[in-house]
Backbone bond lengths (Angstrom), bond angles and torsions (degrees), N, CA, C in turn:
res aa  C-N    CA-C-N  psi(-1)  N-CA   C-N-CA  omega(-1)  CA-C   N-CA-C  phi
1 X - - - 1.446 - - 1.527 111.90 -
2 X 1.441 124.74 -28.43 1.150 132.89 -152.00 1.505 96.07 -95.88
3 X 1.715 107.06 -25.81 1.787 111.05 178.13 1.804 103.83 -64.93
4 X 0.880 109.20 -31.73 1.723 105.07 -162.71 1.418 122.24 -57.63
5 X 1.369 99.07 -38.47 1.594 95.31 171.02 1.142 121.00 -68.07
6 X 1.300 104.13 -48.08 1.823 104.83 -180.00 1.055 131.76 -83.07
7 X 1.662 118.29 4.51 1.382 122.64 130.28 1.501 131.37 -60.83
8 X 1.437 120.14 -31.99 1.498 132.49 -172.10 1.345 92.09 -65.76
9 X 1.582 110.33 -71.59 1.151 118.05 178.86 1.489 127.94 -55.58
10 X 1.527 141.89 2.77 0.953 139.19 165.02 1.824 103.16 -88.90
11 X 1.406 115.63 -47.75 1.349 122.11 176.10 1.695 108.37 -56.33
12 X 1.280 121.46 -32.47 1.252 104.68 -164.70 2.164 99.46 -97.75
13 X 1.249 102.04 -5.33 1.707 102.35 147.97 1.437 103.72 -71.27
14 X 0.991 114.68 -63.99 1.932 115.50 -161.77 1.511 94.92 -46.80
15 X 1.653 123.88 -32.20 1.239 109.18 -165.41 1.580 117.46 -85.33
16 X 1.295 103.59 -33.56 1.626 116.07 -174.00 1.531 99.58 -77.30
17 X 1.620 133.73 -14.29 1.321 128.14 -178.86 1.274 121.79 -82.78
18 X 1.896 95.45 -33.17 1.304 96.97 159.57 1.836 131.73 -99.08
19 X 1.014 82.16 21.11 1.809 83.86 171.19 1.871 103.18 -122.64
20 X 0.945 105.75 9.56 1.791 101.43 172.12 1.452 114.48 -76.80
21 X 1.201 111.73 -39.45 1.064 106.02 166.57 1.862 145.06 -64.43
22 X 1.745 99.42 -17.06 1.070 126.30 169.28 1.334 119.50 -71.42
23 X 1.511 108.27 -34.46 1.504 121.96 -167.35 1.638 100.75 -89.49
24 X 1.257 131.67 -37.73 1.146 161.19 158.09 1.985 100.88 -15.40
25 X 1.741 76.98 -69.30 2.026 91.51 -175.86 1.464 106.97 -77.98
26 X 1.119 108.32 -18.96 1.601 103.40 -166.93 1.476 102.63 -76.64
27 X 1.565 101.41 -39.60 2.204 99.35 177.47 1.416 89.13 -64.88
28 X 1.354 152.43 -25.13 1.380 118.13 -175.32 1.519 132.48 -85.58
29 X 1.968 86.09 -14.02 1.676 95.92 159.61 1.460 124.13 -79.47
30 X 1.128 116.25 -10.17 1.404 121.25 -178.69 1.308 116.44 -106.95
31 X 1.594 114.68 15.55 1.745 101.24 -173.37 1.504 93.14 -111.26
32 X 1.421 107.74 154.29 1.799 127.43 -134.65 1.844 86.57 -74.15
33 X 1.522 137.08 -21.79 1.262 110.57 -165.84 1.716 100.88 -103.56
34 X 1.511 107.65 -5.93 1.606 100.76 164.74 1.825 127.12 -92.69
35 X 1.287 92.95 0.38 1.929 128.75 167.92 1.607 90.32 -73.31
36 X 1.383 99.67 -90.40 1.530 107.57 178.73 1.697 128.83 -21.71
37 X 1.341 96.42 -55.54 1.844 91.88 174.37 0.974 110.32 -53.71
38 X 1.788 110.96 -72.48 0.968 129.14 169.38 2.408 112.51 -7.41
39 X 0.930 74.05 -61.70 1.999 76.18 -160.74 1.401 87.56 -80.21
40 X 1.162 148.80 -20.44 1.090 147.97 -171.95 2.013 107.73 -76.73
41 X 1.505 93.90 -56.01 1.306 87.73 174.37 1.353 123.61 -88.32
42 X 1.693 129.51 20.45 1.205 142.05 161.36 1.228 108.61 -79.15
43 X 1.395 116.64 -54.37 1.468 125.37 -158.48 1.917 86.27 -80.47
44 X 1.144 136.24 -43.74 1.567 120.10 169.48 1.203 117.05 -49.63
45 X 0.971 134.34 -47.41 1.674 135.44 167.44 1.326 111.93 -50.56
46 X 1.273 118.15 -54.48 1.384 117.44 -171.07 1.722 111.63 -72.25
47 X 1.423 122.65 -32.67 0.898 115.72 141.48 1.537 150.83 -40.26
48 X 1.735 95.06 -47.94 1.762 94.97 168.87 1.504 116.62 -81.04
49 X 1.377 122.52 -32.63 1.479 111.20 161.68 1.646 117.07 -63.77
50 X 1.234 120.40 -13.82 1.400 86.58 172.94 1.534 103.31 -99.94
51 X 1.292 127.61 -6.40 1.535 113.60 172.23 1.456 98.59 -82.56
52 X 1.169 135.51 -7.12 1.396 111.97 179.49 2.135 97.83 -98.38
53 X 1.196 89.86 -35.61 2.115 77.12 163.97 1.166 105.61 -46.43
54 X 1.336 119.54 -66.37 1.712 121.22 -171.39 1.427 115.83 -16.39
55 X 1.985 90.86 -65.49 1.764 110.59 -160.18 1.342 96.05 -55.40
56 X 1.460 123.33 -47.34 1.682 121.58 -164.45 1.709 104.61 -68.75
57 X 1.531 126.73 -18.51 1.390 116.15 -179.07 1.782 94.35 -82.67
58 X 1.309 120.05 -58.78 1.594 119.83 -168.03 1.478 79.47 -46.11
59 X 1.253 147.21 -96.68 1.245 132.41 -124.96 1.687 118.08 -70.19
60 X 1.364 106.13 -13.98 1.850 125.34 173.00 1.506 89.12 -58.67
61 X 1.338 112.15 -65.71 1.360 122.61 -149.38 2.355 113.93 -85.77
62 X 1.954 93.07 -7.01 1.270 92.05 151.41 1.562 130.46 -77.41
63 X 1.363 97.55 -32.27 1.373 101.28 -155.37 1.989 93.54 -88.00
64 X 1.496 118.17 -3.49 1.042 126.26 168.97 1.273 106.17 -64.90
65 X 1.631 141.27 -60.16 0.753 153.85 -172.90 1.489 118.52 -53.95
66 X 1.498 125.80 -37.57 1.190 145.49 152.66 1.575 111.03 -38.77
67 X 1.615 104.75 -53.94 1.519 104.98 -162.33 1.923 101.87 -76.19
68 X 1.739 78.02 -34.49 1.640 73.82 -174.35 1.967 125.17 -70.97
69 X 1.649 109.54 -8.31 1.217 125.13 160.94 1.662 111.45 -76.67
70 X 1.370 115.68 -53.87 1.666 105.36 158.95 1.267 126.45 -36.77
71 X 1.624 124.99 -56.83 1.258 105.71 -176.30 1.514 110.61 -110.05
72 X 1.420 121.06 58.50 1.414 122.35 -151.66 1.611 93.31 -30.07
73 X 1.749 87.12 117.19 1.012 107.46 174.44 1.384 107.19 177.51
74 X 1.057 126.28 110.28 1.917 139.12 -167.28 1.393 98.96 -68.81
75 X 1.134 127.77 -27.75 1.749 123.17 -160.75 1.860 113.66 -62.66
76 X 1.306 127.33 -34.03 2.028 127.06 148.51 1.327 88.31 -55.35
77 X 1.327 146.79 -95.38 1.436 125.03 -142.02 1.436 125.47 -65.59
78 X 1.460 123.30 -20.03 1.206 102.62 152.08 0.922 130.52 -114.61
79 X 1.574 110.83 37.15 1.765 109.14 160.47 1.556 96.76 -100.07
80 X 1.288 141.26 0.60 0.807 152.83 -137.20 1.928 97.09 -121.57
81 X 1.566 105.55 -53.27 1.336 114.44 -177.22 1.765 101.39 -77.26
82 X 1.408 128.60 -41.41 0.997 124.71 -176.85 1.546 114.73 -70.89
83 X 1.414 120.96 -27.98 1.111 123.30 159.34 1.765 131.68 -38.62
84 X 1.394 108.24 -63.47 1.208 139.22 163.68 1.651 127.14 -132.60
85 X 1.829 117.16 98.03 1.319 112.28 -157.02 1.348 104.88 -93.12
86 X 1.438 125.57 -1.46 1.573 111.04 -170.15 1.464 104.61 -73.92
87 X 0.866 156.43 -6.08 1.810 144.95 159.40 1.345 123.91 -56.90
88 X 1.448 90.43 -38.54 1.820 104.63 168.72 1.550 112.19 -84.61
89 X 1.019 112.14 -7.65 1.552 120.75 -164.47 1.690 98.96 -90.44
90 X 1.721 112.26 -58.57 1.516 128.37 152.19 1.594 111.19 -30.80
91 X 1.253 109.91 -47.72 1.693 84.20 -158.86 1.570 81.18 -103.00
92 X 1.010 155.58 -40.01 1.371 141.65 178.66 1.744 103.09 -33.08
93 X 1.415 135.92 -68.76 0.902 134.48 120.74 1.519 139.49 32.80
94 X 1.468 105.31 -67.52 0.844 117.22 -174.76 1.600 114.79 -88.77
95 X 1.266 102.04 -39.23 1.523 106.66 173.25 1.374 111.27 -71.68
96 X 1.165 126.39 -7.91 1.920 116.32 -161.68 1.595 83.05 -100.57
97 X 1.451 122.42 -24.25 1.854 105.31 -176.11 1.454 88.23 -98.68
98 X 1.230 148.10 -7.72 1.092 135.55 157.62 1.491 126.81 -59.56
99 X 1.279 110.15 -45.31 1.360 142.90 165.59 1.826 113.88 -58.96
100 X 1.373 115.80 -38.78 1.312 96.90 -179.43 1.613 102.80 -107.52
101 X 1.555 132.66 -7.91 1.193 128.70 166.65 1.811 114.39 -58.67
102 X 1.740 116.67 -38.66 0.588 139.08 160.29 1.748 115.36 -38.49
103 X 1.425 125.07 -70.42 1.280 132.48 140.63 0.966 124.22 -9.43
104 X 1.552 121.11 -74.97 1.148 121.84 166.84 1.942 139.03 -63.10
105 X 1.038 83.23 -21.52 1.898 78.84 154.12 1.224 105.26 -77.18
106 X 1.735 116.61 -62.81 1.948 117.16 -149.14 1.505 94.29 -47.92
107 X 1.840 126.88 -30.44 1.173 104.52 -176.02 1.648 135.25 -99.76
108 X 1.087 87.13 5.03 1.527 103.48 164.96 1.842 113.41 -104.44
109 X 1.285 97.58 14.67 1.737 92.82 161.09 1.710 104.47 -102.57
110 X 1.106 127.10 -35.61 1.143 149.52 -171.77 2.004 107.58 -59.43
111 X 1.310 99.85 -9.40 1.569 86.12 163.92 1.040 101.73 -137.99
């Protein structure tokens, strides 16, 4: 009877000796500036793959435009835009702040 404890208690050293070291790494995954990289250099990745998806749709959907001037015929560019619309979405976009920056000078020359 008198063995039992000090078996429990020898196992539950063996156990905490070998998990200190676990607990050890785990505060270094959880402290706020190894969080920080961490999400920092996720969200950069995820960023450059999707600007580099982008580049590969604008240029799918240039060279669509090409084919679709070769065989005048719209049907590559808008299977092309319906496929993937953010390029058209970008320059749609792009022209309406182009378009009202534009605005906004012609009307501030005007007085």
């Amino acid at each position: 009877m008198n063995e039992i404890p000090e078996r429990i208690e020898r196992e539950m050293f063996e156990i905490r000796s070998r998990m200190a070291p676990d607990v050890r790494d785990l505060k270094k995954h959880v402290e706020p500036q190894a969080v920080t990289k961490k999400l920092t250099s996720k969200i950069k990745d995820r960023v450059r793959n999707a600007g580099k998806s982008l580049v590969e749709s604008v240029r799918r959907q240039a060279s669509m435009v090409g084919e679709a001037g070769r065989k005048k015929s719209p049907t590559p560019l808008t299977d092309a835009v319906k496929s993937d619309p953010r390029p058209l979405v970008l320059l749609a976009i792009s022209l309406f702040i182009t378009l009202m920056m534009a605005r906004k000078i012609s009307n501030g020359r005007d007085d």
